[in-house]
C-alpha positions, 0 to 999 in steps of 0.5 A: 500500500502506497499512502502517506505515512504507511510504513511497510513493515514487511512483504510476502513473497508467495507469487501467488499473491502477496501480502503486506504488514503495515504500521500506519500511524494517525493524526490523533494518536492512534494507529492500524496495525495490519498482517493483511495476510490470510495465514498470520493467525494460524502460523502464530503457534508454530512462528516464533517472530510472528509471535513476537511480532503480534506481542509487541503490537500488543504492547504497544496498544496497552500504553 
């Protein structure tokens, strides 16, 4: 996704079709957090960075 203030966090690599992790933050102080990718929460059990990824976006949202 190309729009202003997105940050691209990662990219998949599945020819198939990709998908993107996205941080976008706004203007009052909130934020979207998105895996946009249809198999982030099952690969959560058996991918240790997807974890912990995940958790720190958890963190985050508890400040």
């Amino acid at each position: 996704m190309d729009a202003p203030g997105v940050e691209v966090i990662a990219r998949g690599e599945n020819p198939a079709g990709g998908a993107d992790m996205l941080f976008f933050p706004k203007k009052n102080g909130g934020w979207v957090f998105s895996a946009s990718s249809m198999s982030f929460n099952g690969a959560l059990p058996y991918d240790a960075p997807a974890r912990r990824i995940l958790r720190n976006v958890f963190d985050l949202a508890l400040r």
